[in-house]
Structure formats: structure tokens, C-alpha cells
C-alpha positions in Angstrom: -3.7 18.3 -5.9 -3.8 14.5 -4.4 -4.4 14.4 -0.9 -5.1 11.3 2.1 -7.4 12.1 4.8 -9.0 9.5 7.4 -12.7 10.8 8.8 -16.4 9.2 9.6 -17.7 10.8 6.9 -20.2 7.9 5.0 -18.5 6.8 1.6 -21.8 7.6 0.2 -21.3 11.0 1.1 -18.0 11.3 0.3 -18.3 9.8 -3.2 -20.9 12.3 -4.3 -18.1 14.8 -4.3 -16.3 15.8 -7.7 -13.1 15.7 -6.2 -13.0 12.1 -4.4 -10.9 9.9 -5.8 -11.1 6.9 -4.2 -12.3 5.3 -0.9 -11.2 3.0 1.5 -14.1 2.4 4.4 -11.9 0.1 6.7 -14.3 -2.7 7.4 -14.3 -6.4 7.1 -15.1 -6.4 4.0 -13.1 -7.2 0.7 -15.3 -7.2 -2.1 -16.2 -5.1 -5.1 -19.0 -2.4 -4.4 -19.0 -0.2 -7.3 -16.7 3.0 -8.9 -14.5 4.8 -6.4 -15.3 2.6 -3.6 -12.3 0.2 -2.3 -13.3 -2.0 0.0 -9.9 -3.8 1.3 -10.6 -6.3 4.2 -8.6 -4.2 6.5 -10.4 -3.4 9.9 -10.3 -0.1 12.2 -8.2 -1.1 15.2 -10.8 0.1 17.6 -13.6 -0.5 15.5 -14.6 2.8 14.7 -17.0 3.8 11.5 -13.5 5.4 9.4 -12.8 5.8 5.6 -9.9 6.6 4.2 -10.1 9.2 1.4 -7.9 10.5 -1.0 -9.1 13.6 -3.0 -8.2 15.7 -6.1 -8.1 18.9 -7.7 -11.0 18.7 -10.3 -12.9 16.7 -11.4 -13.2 13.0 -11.2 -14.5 10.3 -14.0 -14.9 6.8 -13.3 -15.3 3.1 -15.1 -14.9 -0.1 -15.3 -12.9 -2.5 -17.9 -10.4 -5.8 -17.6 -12.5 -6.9 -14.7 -10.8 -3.5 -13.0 -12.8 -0.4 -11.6 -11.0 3.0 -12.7 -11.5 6.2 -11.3 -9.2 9.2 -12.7 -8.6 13.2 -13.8 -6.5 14.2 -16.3 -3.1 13.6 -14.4 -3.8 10.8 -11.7 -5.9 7.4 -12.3 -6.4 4.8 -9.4 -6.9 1.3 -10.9 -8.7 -1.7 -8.4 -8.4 -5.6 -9.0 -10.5 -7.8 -6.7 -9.9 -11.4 -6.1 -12.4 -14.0 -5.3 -12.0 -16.4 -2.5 -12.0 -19.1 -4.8 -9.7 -17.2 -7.2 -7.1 -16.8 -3.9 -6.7 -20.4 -3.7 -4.6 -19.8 -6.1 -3.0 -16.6 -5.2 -0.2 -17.1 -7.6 -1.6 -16.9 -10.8 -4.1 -14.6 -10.1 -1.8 -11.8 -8.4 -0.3 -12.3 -12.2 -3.9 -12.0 -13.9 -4.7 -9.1 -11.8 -1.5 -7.0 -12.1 -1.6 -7.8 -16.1 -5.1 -6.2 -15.9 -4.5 -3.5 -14.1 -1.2 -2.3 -15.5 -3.3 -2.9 -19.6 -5.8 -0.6 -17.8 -3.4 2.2 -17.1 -1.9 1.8 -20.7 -5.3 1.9 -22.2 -5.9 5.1 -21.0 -2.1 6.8 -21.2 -0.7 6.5 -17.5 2.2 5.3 -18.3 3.9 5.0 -14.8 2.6 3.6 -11.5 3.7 5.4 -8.4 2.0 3.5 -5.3 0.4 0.1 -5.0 -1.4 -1.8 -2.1 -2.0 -5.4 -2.3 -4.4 -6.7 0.8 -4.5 -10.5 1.0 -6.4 -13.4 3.2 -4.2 -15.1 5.3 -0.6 -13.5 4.0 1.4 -15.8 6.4 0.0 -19.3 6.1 1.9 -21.9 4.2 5.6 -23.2 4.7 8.3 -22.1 3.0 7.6 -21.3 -0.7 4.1 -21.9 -0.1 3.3 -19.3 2.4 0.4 -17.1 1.0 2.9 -14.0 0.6 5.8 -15.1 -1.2 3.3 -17.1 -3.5 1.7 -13.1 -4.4 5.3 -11.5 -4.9 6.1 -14.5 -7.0 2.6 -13.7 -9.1 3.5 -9.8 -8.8 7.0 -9.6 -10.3 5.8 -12.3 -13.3 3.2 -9.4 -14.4 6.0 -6.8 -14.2 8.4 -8.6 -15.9 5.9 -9.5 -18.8 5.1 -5.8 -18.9 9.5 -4.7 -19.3 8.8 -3.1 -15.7 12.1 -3.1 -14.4 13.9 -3.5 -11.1 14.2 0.1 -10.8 11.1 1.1 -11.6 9.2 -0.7 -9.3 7.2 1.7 -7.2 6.1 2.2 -3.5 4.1 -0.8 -2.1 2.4 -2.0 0.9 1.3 -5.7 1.4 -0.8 -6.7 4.3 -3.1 -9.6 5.6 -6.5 -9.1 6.4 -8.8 -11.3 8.3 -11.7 -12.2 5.6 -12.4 -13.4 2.1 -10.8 -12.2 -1.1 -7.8 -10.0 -1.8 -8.0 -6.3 -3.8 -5.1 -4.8 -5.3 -5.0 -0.9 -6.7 -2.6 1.2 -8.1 -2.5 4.8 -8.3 -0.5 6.1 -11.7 0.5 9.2 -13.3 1.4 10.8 -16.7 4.7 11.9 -15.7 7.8 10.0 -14.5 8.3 9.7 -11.0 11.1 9.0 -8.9 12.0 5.4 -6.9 14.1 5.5 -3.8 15.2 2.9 -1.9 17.2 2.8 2.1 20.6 2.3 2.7 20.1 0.7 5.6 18.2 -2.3 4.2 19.0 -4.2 1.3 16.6 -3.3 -1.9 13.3 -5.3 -1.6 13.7 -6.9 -4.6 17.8 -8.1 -4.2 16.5 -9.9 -0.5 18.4 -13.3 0.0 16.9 -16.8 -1.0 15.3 -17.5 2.0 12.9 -15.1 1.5 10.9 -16.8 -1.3 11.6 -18.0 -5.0 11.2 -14.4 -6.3 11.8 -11.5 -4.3 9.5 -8.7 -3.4 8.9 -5.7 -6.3 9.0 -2.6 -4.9 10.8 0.6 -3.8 11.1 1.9 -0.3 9.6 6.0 -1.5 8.5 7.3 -4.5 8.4 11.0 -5.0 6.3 12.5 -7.7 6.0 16.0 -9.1 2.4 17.0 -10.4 2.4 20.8 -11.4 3.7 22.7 -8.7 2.8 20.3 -6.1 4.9 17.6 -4.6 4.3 14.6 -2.8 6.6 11.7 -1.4 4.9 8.0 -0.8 6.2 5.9 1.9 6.1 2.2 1.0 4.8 -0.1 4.2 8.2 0.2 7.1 8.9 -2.1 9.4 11.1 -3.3 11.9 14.2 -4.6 9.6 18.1 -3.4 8.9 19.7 -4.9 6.3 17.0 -7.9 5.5 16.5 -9.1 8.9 14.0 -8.3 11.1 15.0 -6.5 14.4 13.9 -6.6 17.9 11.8 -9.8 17.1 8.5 -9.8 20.2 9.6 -6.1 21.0 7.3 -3.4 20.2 8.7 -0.7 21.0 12.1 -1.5 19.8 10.2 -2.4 16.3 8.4 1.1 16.6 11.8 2.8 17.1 13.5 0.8 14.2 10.4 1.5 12.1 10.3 5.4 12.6 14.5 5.5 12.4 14.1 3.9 8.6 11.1 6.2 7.9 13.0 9.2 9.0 16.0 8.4 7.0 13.5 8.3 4.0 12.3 11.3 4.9 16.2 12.9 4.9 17.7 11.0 1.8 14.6 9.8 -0.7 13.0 13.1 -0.4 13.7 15.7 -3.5 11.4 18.1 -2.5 11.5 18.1 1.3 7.7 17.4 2.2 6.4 16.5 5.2 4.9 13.8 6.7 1.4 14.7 6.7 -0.7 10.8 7.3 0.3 7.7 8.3 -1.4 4.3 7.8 -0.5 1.9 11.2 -1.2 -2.0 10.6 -1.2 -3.7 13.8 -0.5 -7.8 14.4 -2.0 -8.0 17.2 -5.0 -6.1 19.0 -3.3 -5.9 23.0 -0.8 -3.6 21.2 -2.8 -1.3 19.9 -3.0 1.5 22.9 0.5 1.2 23.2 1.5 1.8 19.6 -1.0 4.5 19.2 0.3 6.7 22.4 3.6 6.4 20.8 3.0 7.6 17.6 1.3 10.6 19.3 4.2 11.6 21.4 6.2 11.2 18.2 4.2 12.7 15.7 1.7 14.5 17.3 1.1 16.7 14.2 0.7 13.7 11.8 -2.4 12.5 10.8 -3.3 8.6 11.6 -5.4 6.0 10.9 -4.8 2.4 12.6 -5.5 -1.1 11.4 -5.8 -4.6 12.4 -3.6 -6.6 10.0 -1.2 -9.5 9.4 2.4 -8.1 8.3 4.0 -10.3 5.7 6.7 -11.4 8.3 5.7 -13.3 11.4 8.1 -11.8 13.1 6.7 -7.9 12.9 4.6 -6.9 14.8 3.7 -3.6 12.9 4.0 -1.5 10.0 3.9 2.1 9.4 3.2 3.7 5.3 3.2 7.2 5.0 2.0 10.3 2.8 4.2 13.4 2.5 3.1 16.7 0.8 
């Protein structure tokens, strides 16, 4: 029914199909293009021409309303927010705008409950203290969801990642029926972190796992190198791969109803010299597992990369 693949396929091309979702070419480019089309900022590690496309069973309709483009069937609808550049200057109050938007978008049209959300930002680490780019964003984020009675435990799988242009996008894929939020017990809940991680902390689950008809799927929220709330193995990548995969398998094992498998994997990548490294790893790992990888800022300064992943 819902399903991530990563090919060179033209988004033209892969729009004109009933079934396409959404699509998310991985260029430098974050900007709004038009219905189904996600452009995010993020860049192909190696360069190559690659779109990410999710896909459906049926039929797909799309719009436009709140400043948010739609695209949806009758069980699934992905909702995108852009940002300007301007608009990022103060990323704050527009993460709130934008959430608010998106979130009356998905009650306008009866899905009542988000299950996966990506959030890509301009320069996610700059700024001291409260002021750094991120925490101002989660700070925006959990405002929306609190003026919206989302709770705590109903926060959803998330990824947050830097990119290296203009503009932020956030989208949100929802459904009609209830899914479940997991979260690891070997790191403290995202949103309980410690002070020093910002004013608010950030709103999300580790996994969701979500029942549509007979099929099931399990969403992996962006992993990274951290037990408890600290980051491990600081300027070590392959310790940090190792922790990273050890807290993604214990997802797998304990926040995983109806044991699916890991069938794609998003990489984000600090830094460019470690990108043949981390991708010969990850195929001695998981050489059945689908990948794409990225060029992107993690939202600690201190990680080096982060892994999200898709399980049918």
C-alpha cells in the first residue's frame, strides 16, 4: 500500500503516475515547485541525478490550501510547508506558522493523526545556546502541537536535518486510523531530554507503526549515535555507525508490532570524506536494504551521521 523507493527516474516521469505520492529529487534546492513534488535542500552524497519516491495503492489527488501543497488517497495524505529564506530568519515563529497550517490541513480533510514528519532546515547548528537554529525550530514545533492538544505521547516519528541552501520545507505524512508511538529504552524520550538541550525539548517518537488494511509498516525516526541523551563515540565513525545500527535494531526488536523488515534507509552524512566509508558499511551490514545517502548537517555537532528507516 505505501511504499519508499530511491531511483533516477525524472520526477516528471514519476509524477505522471496515479500512484506517486510524493517526491523528493535530492538536489540543492528547497523551494516549492508544484503538487507532489518536495523539493528539500538535501543533496545526493555523490552527486547523482536520485529521487526519492514514495508510492500508493490507487489513486492519487492533489491541492493546495493554508499556503501547504496536499497530495492524498482515501487513507494516506502527505502535507508540505515551505519556508522562505526571509521567513527562516525567524525560524521560530514560522516552524509554529507552518506546523499550525499543516496540521488545520490534515483536519480539514479528516486525517486525524500524523505518523512521520521531516523538517529540513538552513544552517540547523548555527547560533549559541538557545539561539542555535535547531532548538529555536523544536521550540516553534512543540508550540503548534501544544496549541493543537497534541500530546507527549502522540508525537510521531521525525527526522530533522540541515541542508546547505535557502529555505526550510516541512511535510507530514497522516492517516485515518490511529497509529502506534514507540520510543528506546536506551535513550531518554526525545521530548523529556535535560535543559541543556534547549528551552523546549524535541517532539517526537523514536518508531511509529501503522496498520493500513492488511498491510503493515514500521517508520524509523532519524538514529544517531546517542545512549541515554548523550552523544557517543564523539569524532568516531564507526563507533557512531555501530551505536546508530545497535539503537535501530533494538527498534526493530521492541517497537515493532508486526515484525516488518527493514526495507530502505535514508543516510545523512556531516561530512563528505566519510561518505565511502559509511556507505561500505552499511553494505556489509545490510546488504539487502535499500539506500539512499545524503549530504546534511545533523542537529548535534557532535554526530557525524544519521540513519531513518522504512520497514514493511
Amino acid at each position: 500500500m505505501l511504499k519508499q523507493h530511491f531511483c533516477s527516474t525524472s520526477a516528471t516521469e514519476l509524477l505522471s503516475r496515479q500512484n506517486t505520492l510524493a517526491v523528493m529529487p535530492l538536489n540543492v534546492q528547497c523551494e516549492a515547485f508544484g503538487h507532489g513534488l518536495i523539493a528539500t535542500g538535501l543533496e545526493e552524497a555523490s552527486a547523482n541525478s536520485i529521487n526519492e519516491v514514495w508510492t500508493v495503492n490507487g489513486k492519487v489527488s492533489r491541492g493546495q490550501s493554508n499556503h501547504c501543497y496536499w497530495s492524498k488517497t482515501p487513507d494516506i495524505i502527505c502535507v508540505a510547508r515551505w519556508l522562505s529564506k526571509d521567513e527562516c530568519e525567524n525560524i521560530e515563529q514560522h516552524t509554529q506558522i507552518a506546523y499550525e497550517a499543516m496540521l488545520t490541513v490534515l483536519d480539514e480533510h479528516g486525517f486525524a493523526h500524523p505518523f512521520r514528519f521531516w523538517n529540513y532546515l538552513p544552517s540547523i547548528n548555527t547560533g549559541d545556546g538557545d539561539d542555535e537554529v535547531y532548538k529555536k525550530f523544536c521550540t516553534g514545533r512543540l508550540h503548534a502541537f501544544e496549541k493543537k492538544r497534541i500530546a507527549p505521547e502522540a508525537f510521531p516519528a521525525a527526522s530533522a536535518l540541515g541542508h546547505h541552501t535557502d529555505g526550510a520545507v516541512f511535510y507530514v505524512f497522516a492517516s485515518l486510523v490511529k497509529p502506534r508511538h514507540f520510543n528506546n529504552h536506551h535513550q531518554i524520550n526525545a521530548y523529556e531530554y535535560p535543559r541543556q538541550y534547549g528551552i523546549t525539548s524535541p517532539s517526537f517518537a523514536r518508531a511509529t507503526a501503522l496498520h493500513l488494511g492488511t498491510a503493515s509498516f514500521l517508520f524509523i525516526s532519524g538514529t544517531a549515535s546517542i545512549k541515554g541523551h548523550q552523544t557517543i563515540a564523539e569524532g568516531n565513525i564507526e563507533k557512531q555507525l555501530n551505536v546508530t545500527m545497535d539503537n535501530i535494531n533494538h527498534l526493530l526488536a521492541t517497537a515493532n508490532p508486526d515484525q516488518c523488515e527493514l526495507v530502505a534507509i535514508k543516510v545523512y552524512i556531516r561530512f563528505a570524506n566519510d561518505i565511502a566509508y559509511i556507505r561500505n558499511w552499511l553494505d556489509t551490514h545490510y546488504p539487502q536494504v535499500e539506500a539512499v545517502y545524503t549530504l546534511a548537517d545533523i542537529c548535534r555537532k557532535d554526530l557525524l551521521v544519521e540513519i531513518e528507516g522504512f520497514c514493511a
